[in-house]
C-alpha positions in Angstrom: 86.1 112.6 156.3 89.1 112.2 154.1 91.0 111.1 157.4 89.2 108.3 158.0 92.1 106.2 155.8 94.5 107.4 157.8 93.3 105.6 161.3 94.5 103.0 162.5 92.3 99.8 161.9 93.3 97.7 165.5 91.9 94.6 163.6 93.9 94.6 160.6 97.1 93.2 162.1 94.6 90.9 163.8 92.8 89.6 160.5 96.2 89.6 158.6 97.7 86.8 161.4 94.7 84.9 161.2 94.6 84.8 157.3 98.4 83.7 157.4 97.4 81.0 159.7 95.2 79.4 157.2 97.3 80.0 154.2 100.3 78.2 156.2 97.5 75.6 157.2 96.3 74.9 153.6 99.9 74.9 152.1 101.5 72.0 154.0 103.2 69.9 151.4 101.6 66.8 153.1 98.0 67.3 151.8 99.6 67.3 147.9 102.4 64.6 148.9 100.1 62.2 151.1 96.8 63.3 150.9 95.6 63.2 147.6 95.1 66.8 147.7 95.9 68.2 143.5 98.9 70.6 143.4 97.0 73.2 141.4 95.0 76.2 141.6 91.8 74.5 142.3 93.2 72.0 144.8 94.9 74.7 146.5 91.7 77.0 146.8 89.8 74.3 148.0 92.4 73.7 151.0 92.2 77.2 151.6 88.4 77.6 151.6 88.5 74.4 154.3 90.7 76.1 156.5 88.5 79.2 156.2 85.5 77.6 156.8 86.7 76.0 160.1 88.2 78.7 161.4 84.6 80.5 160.6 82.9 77.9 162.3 84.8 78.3 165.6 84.2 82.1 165.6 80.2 81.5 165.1 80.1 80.0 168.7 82.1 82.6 170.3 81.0 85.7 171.9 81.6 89.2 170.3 83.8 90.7 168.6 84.1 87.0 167.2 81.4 87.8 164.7 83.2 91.2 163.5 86.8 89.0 163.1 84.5 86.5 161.3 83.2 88.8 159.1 86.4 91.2 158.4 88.1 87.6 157.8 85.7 86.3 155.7 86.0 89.6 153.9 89.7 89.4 153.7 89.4 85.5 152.8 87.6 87.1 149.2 90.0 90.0 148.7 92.7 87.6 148.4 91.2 85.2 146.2 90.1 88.3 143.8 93.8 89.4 143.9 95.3 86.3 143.1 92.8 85.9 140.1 94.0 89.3 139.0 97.5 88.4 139.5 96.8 85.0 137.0 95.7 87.4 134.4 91.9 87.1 135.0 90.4 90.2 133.1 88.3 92.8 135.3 84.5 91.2 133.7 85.7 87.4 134.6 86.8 88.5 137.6 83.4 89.3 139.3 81.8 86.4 137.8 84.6 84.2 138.8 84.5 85.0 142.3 80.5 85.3 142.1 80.9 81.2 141.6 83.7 80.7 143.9 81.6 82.3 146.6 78.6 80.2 146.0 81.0 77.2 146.3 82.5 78.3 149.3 79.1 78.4 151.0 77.3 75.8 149.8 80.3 73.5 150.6 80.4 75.7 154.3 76.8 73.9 154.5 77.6 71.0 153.6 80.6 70.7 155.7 78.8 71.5 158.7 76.2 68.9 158.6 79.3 66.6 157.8 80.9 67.8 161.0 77.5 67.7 162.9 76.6 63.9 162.1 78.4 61.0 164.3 80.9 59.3 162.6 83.0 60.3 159.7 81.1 58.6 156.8 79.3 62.3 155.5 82.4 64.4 156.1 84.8 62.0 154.2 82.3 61.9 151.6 81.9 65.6 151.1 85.7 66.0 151.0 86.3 63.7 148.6 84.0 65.2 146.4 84.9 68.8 147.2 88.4 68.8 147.5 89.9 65.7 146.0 87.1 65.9 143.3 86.6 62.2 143.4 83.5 59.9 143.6 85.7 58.1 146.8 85.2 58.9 150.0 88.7 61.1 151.7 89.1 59.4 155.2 92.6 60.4 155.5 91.1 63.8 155.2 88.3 63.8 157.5 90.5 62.5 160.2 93.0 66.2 159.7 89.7 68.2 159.7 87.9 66.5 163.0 91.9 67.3 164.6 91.5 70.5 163.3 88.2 71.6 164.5 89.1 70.0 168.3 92.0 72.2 168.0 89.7 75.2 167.4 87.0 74.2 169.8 89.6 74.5 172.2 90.5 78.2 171.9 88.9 81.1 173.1 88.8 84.5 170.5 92.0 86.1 171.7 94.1 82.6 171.0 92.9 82.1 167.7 92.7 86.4 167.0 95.1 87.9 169.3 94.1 91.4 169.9 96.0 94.1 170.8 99.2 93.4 169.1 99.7 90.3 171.5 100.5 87.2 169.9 99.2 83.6 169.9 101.0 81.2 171.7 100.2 78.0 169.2 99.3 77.3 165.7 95.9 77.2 165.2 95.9 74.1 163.1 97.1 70.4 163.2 100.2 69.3 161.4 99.4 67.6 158.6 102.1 65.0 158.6 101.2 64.2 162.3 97.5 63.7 161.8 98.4 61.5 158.9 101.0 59.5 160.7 98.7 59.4 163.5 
């Protein structure tokens, strides 16, 4: 039993690409320069939670293992946050209850983002953007337009693109260029 830390985990490697995918995603100077994204902790959660919750949206419609990556992601997704709280000097009660509330967010703006991306027209998914991540009564076109680019990216690859298994690598980011959306 007390071997069982030693073996390999094959989806580590796997989980840790895909979570450095989204961190490079949310992290692209253009969303604080051009954007209206803040250049702070929150702002820069919010991104993050975004590009988690697209890539967790692509995995829902994909055949297994997709819903064991989602879930190990998802999984690493929280470890992170709760380490990077620690790291800021959150003590070890905040922390739980910090990340109890950062959890509900993340879900409850999951929901809200998938009805956003499920209506026609951009109108809902501007709206709840602008609300969520610029924190702002007004609407975040500019915005919606990078996350529609970004879930056509996704909905275009298959499990092994977006979570290469087996040590093989993806051939392509999994997300749009900021700049290139915007300028689009």
């Amino acid at each position: 039993m007390a071997f069982r830390f030693f073996r390999k985990d094959p989806l580590r490697p796997v989980i840790e690409s895909l979570y450095g995918q989204v961190i490079a995603a949310a992290r692209q100077p253009d969303f604080y320069e051009n954007y209206g994204v803040a250049d702070t902790t929150q702002g820069r959660l919010e991104l993050l939670e975004l590009h988690a919750m697209l890539v967790m949206r692509r995995l829902r419609d994909l055949p297994p293992p997709a819903d064991e990556v989602g879930q190990r992601f998802v999984d690493t997704v929280f470890e992170q946050i709760e380490h990077a709280l620690r790291e800021i000097g959150m003590g070890d009660t905040t922390v739980p209850k910090r990340m109890k509330s950062i959890a509900k967010g993340f879900y409850g703006r999951a929901k809200s983002y998938d009805a956003a991306l499920d209506a026609a027209g951009d109108a809902d998914l501007a709206a709840a953007l602008g609300r969520n991540v610029l924190d702002s009564d007004e609407p975040a076109p500019l915005l919606a337009r990078y996350v529609r680019a970004a879930e056509e990216r996704l909905g275009a690859l298959q499990l092994d693109a977006i979570a290469p298994m087996a040590g093989r690598r993806a051939g392509e980011l999994l997300f749009p260029d900021a700049a290139v959306v915007r300028q689009g």
